[in-house]
C-alpha positions as CSV (number, residue, x, y, z in Angstrom):
1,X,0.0,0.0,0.0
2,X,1.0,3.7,-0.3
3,X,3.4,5.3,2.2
4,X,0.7,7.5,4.8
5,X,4.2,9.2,6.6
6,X,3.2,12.9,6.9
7,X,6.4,13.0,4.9
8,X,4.9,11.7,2.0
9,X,1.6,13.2,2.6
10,X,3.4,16.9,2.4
11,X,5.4,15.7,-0.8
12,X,2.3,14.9,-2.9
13,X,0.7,17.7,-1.9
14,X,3.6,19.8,-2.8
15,X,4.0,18.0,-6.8
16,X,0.0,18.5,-7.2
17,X,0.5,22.1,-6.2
18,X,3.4,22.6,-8.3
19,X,1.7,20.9,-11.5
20,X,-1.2,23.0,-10.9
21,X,1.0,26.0,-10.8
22,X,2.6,25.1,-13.4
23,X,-1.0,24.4,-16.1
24,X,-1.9,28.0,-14.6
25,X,1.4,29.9,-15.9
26,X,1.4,28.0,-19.3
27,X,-2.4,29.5,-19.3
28,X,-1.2,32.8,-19.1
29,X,1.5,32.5,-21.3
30,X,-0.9,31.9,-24.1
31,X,-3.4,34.2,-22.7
32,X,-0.9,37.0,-22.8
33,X,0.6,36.1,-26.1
34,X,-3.3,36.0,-27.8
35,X,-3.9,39.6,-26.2
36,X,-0.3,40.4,-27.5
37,X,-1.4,39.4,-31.1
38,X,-4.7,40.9,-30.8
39,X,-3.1,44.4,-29.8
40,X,-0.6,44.2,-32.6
41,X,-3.7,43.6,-35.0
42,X,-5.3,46.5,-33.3
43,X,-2.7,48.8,-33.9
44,X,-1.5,48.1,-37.5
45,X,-5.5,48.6,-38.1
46,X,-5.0,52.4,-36.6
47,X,-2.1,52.7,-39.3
């Protein structure tokens, strides 16, 4: 069975937290980089 240590516990805890972060930032990253494009769009329109 799987080790119940509070050890352990704190270390899975940790990776799920740290994948989680990790989905977020690549989230933003193409958030941020579609709002870039957009904006570039934008202001080559203005031109």
């Amino acid at each position: 069975m799987g080790d119940r240590s509070p050890k352990s516990v704190q270390k899975q805890a940790s990776q799920k937290q740290s994948k989680s972060n990790d989905s977020n930032s690549k989230k933003q990253q193409l958030i941020s980089a579609q709002q870039a494009t957009k904006a570039k769009l934008a202001a080559s329109k203005k031109k």
